[in-house]
C-alpha positions, 0 to 999 in steps of 0.5 A: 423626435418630432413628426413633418408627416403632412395633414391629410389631403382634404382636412377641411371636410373633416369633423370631430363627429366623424371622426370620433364614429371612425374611431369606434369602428376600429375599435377605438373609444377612447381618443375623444376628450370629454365635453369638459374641453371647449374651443374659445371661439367655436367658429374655428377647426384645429387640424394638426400634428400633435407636439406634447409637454406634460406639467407639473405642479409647484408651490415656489421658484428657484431662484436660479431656475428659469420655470418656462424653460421646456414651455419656450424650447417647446413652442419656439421649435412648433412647426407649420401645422402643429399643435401644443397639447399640454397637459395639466393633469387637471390641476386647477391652478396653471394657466399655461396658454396666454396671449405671448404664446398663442402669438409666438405659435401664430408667428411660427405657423403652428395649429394651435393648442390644446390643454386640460388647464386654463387659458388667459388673455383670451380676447387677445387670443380671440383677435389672433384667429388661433384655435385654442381649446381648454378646460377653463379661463382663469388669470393664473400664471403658471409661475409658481404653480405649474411648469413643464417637466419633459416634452414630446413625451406620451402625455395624458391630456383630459383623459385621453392618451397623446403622442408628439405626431398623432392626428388632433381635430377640433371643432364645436362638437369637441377634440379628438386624437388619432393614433398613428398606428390607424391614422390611416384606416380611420381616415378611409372610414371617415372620408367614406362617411363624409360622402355617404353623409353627403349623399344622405343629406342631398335625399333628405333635402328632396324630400325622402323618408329617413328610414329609406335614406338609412337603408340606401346609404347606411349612415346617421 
């Protein structure tokens, strides 16, 4: 089962920071993955709806067996906004993302994707625009190392929990996931800091004492 829930209005002003600060004030901590996970190209924000696939690792191929099955059926059913969370269980032997499947999601829309294995082809995946965040660059291919065991299951991707449908953000200060279940509160948090921010930086930028901006607005 897949989710069409729409991004929410005004995404562009997110960011991972707020969103990770909204996070901690519900009581939430540990949706942000460690600083392990970086973007290829930190000029890019990933905004989208999660769809997981959680490898396994192999030592051969059958012959009879096609080791990208799951991996294709996932990326061509990806819808407009949607983003490949694939997770690898820290192996440090699959490259599950290259440039055939980042060009495949461009051409279906998707966000992009994020994975705790290693991405390939990266300069071509940089001339295409797509947000890809990773744990590693390695020449790799999946084949005989790793493939996709089940898809749109709950999946445990560099430590933090994902389910196909929740909220995923990515910028230069890292990835985070929202679980449905206070997607919405942490939204209003978020959104409501974002315009505190706002009204802070404008008073710092005039000149006021950081202390008296801190009590008015209650942000940093």
């Amino acid at each position: 089962m897949t989710s069409t829930a729409p991004l929410p209005e005004g995404w562009n002003k997110l960011y991972a920071a707020v969103l990770s600060d909204a996070l901690d004030a519900v009581g939430v901590t540990t949706q942000a993955m460690p600083s392990t996970i970086r973007p290829l190209d930190e000029s890019l924000i990933l905004c989208g709806r999660a769809r997981t696939g959680i490898y396994m690792e192999t030592a051969h191929v059958d012959p009879d067996v096609n080791p990208y099955e799951l991996e294709i059926k996932l990326i061509d059913d990806l819808k407009p906004d949607e983003v490949a969370i694939l997770a690898c269980g820290g192996s440090g032997r699959i490259a599950p993302w290259g440039s055939l499947l980042s060009t495949a999601a461009v051409g279906r829309k998707a966000a992009g994707c994020i994975t705790d294995g290693f991405v390939r082809d990266i300069k071509t995946i940089r001339e295409l625009k797509l947000p890809v965040f990773h744990a590693g660059i390695a020449p790799l291919d999946s084949k005989g190392r790793g493939q996709i065991a089940a898809i749109d299951v709950p999946v445990i991707c560099a430590g933090v929990r994902v389910c196909t449908g929740d909220l995923v953000f990515g910028d230069a200060d890292g990835v985070v996931v929202i679980p449905q279940a206070v997607e919405a509160e942490v939204l209003k948090i978020a959104f409501d800091k974002i315009a505190s921010e706002d009204s802070s930086m404008d008073d710092l930028r005039n000149g006021a004492y950081l202390r008296d901006v801190y009590e008015r607005h209650g942000v940093l």
